[in-house]
Each structure stands twice: as structure tokens, then as C-alpha cells.
LUMDREN-926131 format. One record per atom (N, C-alpha, C): atom name; x, y negated, z negated. Coordinates in nm, 2 decimals, decimal comma. Atoms other than C-alpha are relative to their C-alpha. Example, Ala and Ser with C-alpha at 12.3 -4.5 7.8 and 13.67 -1.06 7.14 Angstrom:
BEGIN
{site "N"; {0,09; 0,12; 0,00}}
{site "CA"; {1,23; 0,45; -0,78}}
{site "C"; {0,09; -0,12; 0,00}}
{site "N"; {-0,09; 0,11; 0,00}}
{site "CA"; {1,37; 0,11; -0,71}}
{site "C"; {-0,08; -0,11; -0,08}}
// end
This chain:
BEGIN
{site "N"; {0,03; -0,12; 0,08}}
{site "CA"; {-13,98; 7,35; -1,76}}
{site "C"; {-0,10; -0,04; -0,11}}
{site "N"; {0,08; 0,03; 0,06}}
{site "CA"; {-14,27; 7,36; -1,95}}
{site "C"; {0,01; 0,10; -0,19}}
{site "N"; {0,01; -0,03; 0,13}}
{site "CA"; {-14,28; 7,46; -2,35}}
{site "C"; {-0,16; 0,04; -0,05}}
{site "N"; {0,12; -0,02; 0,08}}
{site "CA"; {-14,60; 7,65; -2,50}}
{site "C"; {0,02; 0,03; -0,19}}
{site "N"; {-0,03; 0,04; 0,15}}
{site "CA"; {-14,64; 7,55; -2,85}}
{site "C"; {-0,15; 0,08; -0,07}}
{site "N"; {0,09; -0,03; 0,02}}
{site "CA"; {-14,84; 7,77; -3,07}}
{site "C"; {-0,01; 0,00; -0,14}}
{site "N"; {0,00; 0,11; 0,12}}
{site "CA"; {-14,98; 7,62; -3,35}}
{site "C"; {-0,05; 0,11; -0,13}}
{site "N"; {0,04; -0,04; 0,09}}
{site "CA"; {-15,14; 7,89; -3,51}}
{site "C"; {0,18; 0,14; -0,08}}
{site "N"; {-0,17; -0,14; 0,06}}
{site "CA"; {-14,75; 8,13; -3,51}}
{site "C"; {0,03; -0,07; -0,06}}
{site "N"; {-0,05; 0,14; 0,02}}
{site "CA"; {-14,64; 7,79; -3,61}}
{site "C"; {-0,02; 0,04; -0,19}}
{site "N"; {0,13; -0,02; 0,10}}
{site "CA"; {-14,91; 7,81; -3,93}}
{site "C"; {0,08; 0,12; -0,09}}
{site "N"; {-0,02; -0,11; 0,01}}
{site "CA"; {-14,84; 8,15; -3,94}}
{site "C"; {0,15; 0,05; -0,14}}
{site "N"; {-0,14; 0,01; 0,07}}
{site "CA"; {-14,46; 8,13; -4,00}}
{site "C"; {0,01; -0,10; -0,13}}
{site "N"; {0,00; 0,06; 0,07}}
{site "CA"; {-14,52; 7,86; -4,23}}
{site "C"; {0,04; 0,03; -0,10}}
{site "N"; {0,03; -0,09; 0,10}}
{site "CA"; {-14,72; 8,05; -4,48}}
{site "C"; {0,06; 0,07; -0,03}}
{site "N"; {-0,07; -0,12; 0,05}}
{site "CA"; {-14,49; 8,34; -4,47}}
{site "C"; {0,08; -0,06; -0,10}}
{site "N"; {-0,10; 0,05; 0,06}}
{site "CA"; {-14,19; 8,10; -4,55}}
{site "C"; {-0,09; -0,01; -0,19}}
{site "N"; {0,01; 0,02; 0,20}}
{site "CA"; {-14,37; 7,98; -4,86}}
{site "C"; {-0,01; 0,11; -0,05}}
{site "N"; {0,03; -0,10; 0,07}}
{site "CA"; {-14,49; 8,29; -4,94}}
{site "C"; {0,14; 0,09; -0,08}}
{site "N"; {-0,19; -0,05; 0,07}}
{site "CA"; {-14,10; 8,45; -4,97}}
{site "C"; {0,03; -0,10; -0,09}}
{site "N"; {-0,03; 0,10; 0,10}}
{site "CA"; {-14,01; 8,15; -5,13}}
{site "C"; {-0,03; 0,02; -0,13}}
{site "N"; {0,05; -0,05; 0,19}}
{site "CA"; {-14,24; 8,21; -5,44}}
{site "C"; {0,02; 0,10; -0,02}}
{site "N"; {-0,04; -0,13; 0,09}}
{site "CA"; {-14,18; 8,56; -5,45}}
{site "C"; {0,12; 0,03; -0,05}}
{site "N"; {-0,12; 0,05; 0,02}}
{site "CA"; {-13,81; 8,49; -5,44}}
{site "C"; {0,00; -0,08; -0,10}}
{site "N"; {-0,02; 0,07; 0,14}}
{site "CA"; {-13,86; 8,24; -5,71}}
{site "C"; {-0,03; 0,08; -0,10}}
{site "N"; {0,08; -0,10; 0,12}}
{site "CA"; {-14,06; 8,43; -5,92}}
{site "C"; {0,12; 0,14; -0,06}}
{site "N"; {-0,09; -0,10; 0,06}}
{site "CA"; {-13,85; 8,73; -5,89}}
{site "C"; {0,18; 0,00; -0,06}}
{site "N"; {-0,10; 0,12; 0,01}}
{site "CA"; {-13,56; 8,52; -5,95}}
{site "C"; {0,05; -0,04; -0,17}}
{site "N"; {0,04; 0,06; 0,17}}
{site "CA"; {-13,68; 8,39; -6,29}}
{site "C"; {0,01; 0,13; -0,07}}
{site "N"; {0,00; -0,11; 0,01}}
{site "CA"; {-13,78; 8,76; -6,38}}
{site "C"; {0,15; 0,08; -0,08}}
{site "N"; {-0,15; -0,06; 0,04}}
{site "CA"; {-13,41; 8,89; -6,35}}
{site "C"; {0,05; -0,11; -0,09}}
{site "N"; {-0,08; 0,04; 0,11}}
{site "CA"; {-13,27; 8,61; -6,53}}
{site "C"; {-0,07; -0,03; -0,09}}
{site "N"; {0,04; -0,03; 0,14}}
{site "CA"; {-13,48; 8,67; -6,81}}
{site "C"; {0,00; 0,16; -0,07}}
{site "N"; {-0,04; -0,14; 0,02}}
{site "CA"; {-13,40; 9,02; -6,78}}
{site "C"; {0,14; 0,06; -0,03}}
{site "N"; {-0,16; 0,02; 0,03}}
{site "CA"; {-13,05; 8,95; -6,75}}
{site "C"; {0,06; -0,05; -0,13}}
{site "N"; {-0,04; 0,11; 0,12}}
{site "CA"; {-13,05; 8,72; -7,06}}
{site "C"; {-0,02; 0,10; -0,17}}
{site "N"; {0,05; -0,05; 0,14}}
{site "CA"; {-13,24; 8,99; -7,28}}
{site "C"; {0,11; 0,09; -0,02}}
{site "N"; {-0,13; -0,12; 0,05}}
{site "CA"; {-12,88; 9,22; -7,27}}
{site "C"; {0,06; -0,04; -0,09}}
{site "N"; {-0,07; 0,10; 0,19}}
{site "CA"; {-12,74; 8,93; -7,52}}
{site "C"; {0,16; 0,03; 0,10}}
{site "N"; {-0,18; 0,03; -0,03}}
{site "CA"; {-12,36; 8,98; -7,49}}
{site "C"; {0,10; 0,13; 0,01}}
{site "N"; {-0,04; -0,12; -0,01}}
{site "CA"; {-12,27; 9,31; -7,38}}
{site "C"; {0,19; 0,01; -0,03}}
{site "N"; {-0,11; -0,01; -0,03}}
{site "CA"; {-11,93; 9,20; -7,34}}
{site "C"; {0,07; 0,00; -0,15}}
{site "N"; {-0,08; 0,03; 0,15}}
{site "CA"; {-11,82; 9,14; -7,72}}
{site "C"; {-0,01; -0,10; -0,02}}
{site "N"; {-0,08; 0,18; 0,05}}
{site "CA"; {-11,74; 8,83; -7,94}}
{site "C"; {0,15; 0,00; -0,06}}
{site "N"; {-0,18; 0,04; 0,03}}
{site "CA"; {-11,37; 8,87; -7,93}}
{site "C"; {0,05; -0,09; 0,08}}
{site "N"; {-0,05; 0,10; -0,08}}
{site "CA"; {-11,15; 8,63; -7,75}}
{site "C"; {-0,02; 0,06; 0,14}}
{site "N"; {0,06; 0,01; -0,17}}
{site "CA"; {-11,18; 8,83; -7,43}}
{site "C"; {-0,10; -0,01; 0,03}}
{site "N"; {0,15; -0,01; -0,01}}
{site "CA"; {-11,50; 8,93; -7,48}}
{site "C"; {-0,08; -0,21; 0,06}}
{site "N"; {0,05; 0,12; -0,01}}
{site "CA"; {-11,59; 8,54; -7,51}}
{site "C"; {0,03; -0,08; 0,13}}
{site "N"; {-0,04; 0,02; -0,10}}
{site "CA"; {-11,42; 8,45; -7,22}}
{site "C"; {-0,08; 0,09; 0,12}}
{site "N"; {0,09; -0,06; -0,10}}
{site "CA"; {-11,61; 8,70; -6,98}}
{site "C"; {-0,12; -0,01; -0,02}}
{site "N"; {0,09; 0,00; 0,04}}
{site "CA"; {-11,88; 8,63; -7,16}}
{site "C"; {-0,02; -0,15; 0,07}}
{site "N"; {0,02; 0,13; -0,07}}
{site "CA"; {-11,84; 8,22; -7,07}}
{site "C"; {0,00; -0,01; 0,17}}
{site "N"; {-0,01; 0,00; -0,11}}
{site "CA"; {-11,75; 8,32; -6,71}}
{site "C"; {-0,13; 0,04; 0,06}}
{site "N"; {0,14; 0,00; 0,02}}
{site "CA"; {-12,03; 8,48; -6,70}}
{site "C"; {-0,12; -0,05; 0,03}}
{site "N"; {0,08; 0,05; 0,02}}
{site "CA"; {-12,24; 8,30; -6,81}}
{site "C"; {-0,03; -0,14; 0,12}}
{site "N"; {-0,05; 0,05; -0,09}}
{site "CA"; {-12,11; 8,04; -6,57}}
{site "C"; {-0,02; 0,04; 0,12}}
{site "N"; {0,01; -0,04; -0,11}}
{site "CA"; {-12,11; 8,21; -6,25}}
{site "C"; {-0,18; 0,04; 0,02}}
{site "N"; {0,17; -0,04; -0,05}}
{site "CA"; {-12,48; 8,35; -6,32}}
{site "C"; {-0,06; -0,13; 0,01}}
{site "N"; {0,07; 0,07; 0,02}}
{site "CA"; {-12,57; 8,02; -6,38}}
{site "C"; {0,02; -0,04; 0,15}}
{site "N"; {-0,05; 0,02; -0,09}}
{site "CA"; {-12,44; 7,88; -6,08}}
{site "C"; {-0,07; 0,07; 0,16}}
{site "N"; {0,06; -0,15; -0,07}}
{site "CA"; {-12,56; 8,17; -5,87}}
{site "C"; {-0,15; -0,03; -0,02}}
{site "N"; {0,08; 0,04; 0,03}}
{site "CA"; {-12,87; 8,11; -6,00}}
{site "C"; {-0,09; -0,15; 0,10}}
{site "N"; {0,01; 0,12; -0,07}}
{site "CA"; {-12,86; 7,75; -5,90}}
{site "C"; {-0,01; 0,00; 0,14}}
{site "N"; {-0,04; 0,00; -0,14}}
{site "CA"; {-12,76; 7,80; -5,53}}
{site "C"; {-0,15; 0,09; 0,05}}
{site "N"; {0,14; -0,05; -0,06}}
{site "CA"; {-13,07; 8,08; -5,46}}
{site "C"; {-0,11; -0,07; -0,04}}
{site "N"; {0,09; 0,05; 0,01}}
{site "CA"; {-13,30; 7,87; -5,62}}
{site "C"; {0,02; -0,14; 0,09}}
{site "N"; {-0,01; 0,09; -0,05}}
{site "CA"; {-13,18; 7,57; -5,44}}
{site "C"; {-0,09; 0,04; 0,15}}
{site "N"; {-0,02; -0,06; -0,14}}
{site "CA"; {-13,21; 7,78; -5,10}}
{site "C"; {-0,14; 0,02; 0,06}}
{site "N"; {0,15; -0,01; -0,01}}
{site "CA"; {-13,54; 7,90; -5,17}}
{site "C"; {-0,10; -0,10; 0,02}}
{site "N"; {0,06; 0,04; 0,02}}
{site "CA"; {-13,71; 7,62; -5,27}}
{site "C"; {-0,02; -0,06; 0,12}}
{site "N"; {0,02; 0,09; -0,16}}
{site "CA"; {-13,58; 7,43; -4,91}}
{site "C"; {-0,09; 0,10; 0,05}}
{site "N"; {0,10; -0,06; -0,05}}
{site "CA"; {-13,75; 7,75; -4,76}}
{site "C"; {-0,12; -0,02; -0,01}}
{site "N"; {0,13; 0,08; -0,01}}
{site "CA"; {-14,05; 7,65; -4,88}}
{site "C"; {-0,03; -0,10; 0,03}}
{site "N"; {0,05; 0,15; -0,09}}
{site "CA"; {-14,03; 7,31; -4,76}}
{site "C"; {-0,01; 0,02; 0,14}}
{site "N"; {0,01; -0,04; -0,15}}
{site "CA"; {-13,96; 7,43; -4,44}}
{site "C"; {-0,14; 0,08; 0,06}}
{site "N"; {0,08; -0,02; 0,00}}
{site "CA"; {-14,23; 7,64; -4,47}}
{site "C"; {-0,17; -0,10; 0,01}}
{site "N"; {0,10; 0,17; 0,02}}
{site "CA"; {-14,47; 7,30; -4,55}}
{site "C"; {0,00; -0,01; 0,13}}
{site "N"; {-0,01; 0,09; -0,14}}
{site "CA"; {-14,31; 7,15; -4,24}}
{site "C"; {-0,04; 0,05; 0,09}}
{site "N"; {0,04; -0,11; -0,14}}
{site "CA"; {-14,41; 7,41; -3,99}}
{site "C"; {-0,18; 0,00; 0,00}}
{site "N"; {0,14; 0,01; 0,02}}
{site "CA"; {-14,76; 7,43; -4,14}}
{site "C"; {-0,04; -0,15; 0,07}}
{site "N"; {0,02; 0,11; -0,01}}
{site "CA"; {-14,75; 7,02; -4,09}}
{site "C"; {0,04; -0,02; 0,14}}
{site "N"; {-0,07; 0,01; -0,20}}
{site "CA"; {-14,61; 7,07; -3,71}}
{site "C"; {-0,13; 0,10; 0,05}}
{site "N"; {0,15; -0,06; -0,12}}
{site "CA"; {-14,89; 7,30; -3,59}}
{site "C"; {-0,13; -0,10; -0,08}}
{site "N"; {0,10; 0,09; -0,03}}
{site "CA"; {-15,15; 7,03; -3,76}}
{site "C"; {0,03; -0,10; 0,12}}
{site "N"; {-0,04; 0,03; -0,08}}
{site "CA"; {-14,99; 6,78; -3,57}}
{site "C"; {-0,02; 0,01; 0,14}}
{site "N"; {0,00; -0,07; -0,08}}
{site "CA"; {-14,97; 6,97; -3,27}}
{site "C"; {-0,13; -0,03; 0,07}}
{site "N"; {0,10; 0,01; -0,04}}
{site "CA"; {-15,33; 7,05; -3,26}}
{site "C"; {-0,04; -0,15; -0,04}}
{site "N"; {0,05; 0,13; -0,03}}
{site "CA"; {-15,41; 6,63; -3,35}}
{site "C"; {0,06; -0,04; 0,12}}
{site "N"; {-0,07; 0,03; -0,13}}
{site "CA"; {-15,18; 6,57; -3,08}}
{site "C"; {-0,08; 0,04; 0,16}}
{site "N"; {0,00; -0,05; -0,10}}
{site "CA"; {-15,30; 6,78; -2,84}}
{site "C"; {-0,18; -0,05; 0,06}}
{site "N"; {0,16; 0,02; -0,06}}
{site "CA"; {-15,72; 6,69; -2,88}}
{site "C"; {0,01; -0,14; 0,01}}
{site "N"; {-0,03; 0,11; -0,08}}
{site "CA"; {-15,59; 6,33; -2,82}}
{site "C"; {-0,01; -0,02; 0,09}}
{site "N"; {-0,02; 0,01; -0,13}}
{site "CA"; {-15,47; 6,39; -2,54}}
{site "C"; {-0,11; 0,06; 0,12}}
{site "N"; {0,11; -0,03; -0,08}}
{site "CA"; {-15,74; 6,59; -2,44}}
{site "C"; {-0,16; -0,11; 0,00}}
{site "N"; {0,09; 0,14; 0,03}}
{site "CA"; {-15,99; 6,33; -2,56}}
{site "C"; {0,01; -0,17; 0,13}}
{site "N"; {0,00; 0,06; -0,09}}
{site "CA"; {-15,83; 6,08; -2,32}}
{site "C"; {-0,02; 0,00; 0,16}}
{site "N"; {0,04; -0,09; -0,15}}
{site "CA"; {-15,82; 6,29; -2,04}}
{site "C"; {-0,17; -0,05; 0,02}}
{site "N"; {0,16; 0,01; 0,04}}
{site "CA"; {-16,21; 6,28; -2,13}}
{site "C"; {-0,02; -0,12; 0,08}}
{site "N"; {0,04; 0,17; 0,03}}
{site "CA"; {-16,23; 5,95; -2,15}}
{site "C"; {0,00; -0,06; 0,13}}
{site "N"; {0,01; 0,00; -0,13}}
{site "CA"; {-16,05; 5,89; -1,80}}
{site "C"; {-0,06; 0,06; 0,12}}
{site "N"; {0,10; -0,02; -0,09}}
{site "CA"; {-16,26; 6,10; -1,62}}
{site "C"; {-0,11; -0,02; -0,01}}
{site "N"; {0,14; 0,05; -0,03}}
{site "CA"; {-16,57; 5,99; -1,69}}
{site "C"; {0,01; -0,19; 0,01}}
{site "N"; {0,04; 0,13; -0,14}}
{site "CA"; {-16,44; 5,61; -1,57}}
{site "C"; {0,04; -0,03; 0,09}}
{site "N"; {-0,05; 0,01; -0,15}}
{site "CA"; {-16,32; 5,74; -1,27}}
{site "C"; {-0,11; 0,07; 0,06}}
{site "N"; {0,05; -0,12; -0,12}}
{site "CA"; {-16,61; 5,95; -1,17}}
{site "C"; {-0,18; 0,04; -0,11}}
// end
């Protein structure tokens, strides 16, 4: 079974990935500076301070994990761009030798 590899979807998909990625980052940042400008909706009483630290905690956290997620997406993104170069060096290689052997067989 034969596999056709196409370097420019490849490319293609790449770019997208990164492209989500930074919008996702960006929009990311955005909210938690949007989120940050509410201050402390919750009170500074003892409960208040406790939903306030949980809070604060969990968004951070949360935070942490989509940006983690993202950022691999964009590497992934890299990698796919670096697999259809590849690809096509691979491929005019191979066609290069091809070349090569028929002109010293003929």
C-alpha cells in the first residue's frame, strides 16, 4: 500500500496550528487581564478571602494548563511545517538519483 504525502496540506495545517495557538494565547492573556481588573468581587471577610484564594488558585492553574496546551500546539504546528520541508528535500533526492542512474545506464 502506497501513502501520498502532501507537503503543501502538511504546510498548510502547520500554519493554521500556529496561527490558533497565538490567537488562543493572546486571547488567553486578554481574559486574564480582564478577569484581574474585577479586583475581589468576592469580599475581604474570612469567606470572602477563602473564595477569593481558591480562586485565585484554580484560575491560575487553569490558566497554566491552556497555556501549556497551546503552546505544544504550536510546536506541533512547527513540526508539520518541518515534515513537508523534509518531505519535499527527501523527495528531490530521490528524484535527483533516479537522474543520476539513468543517465549511467543509458
Amino acid at each position: 500500500m502506497s501513502r501520498a504525502i502532501d507537503p503543501e496540506g502538511l504546510r498548510s495545517a502547520g500554519t493554521e496550528l500556529q496561527d490558533v495557538s497565538d490567537r488562543f494565547l493572546t486571547e488567553l492573556r486578554t481574559f486574564l487581564a480582564d478577569l484581574s481588573g474585577f479586583g475581589a468581587p468576592w469580599g475581604d471577610d474570612e469567606i470572602g478571602g477563602l473564595i477569593g484564594a481558591a480562586v485565585e488558585e484554580v484560575t491560575a492553574y487553569a490558566a497554566e494548563c491552556f497555556g501549556s496546551v497551546m503552546e505544544e500546539l504550536g510546536v506541533v504546528g512547527v513540526d508539520l511545517n518541518r515534515m513537508a520541508h523534509l518531505h519535499e528535500v527527501n523527495e528531490q533526492a530521490i528524484a535527483d538519483r533516479f537522474t543520476g542512474l539513468g543517465r549511467g545506464l543509458g
